[in-house]
matplotlib code that plots the C-alpha trace (Angstrom):
import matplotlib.pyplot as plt

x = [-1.9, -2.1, -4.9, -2.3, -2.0, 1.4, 1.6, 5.2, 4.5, 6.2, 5.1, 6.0, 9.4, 10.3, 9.3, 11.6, 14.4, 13.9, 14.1, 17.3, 19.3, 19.0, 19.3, 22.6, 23.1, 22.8, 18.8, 17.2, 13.5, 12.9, 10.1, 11.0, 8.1, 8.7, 9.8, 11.9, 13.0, 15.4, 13.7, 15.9, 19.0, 20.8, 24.3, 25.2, 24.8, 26.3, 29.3, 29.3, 29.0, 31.9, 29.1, 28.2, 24.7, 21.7, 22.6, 25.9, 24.1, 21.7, 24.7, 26.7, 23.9, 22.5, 19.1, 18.9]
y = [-50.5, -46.4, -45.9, -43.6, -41.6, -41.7, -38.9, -38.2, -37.0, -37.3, -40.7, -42.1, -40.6, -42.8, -45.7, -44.9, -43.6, -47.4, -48.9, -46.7, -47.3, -51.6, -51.0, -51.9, -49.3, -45.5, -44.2, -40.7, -39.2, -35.6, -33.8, -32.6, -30.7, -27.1, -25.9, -29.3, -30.7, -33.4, -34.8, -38.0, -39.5, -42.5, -42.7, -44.7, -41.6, -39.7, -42.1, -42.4, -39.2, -37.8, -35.7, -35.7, -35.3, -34.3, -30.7, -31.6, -33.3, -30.6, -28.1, -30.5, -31.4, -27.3, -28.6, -25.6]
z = [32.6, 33.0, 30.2, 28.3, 31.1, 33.6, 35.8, 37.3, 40.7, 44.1, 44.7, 41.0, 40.8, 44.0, 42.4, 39.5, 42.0, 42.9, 39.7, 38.8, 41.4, 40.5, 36.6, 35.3, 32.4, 32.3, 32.3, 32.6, 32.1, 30.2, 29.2, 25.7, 25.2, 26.0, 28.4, 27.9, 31.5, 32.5, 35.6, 36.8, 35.8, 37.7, 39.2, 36.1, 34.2, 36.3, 36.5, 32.4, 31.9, 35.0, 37.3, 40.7, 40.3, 39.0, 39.1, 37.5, 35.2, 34.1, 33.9, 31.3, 29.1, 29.1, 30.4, 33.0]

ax = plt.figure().add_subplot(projection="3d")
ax.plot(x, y, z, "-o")
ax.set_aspect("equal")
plt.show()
């Protein structure tokens, strides 16, 4: 379907702000290559996890 290559840009990262906000259960996107980067979570991990938001988020789990 991508030919092994997915680029998450402005226009895929809505598609997946999509997705995320129907999913039932807690789900998030990082880069763990360095510089490792937590890109998206959804409210259900915010919720699980007792944030407000992304930023919240980031801040709890030290991904600065």
């Amino acid at each position: 379907m991508f030919n092994g290559n997915f680029s998450l840009n402005g226009e895929t990262l809505r598609v997946v702000e999509e997705i995320g906000r129907h999913m039932p259960g807690g789900f998030f996107i990082y880069k763990a290559e360095q510089p490792e980067e937590l890109i998206y979570a959804n409210q259900a991990v915010f919720d699980i996890f007792g944030c407000s938001d992304l930023e919240e988020f980031k801040r709890l789990t030290g991904s600065m």
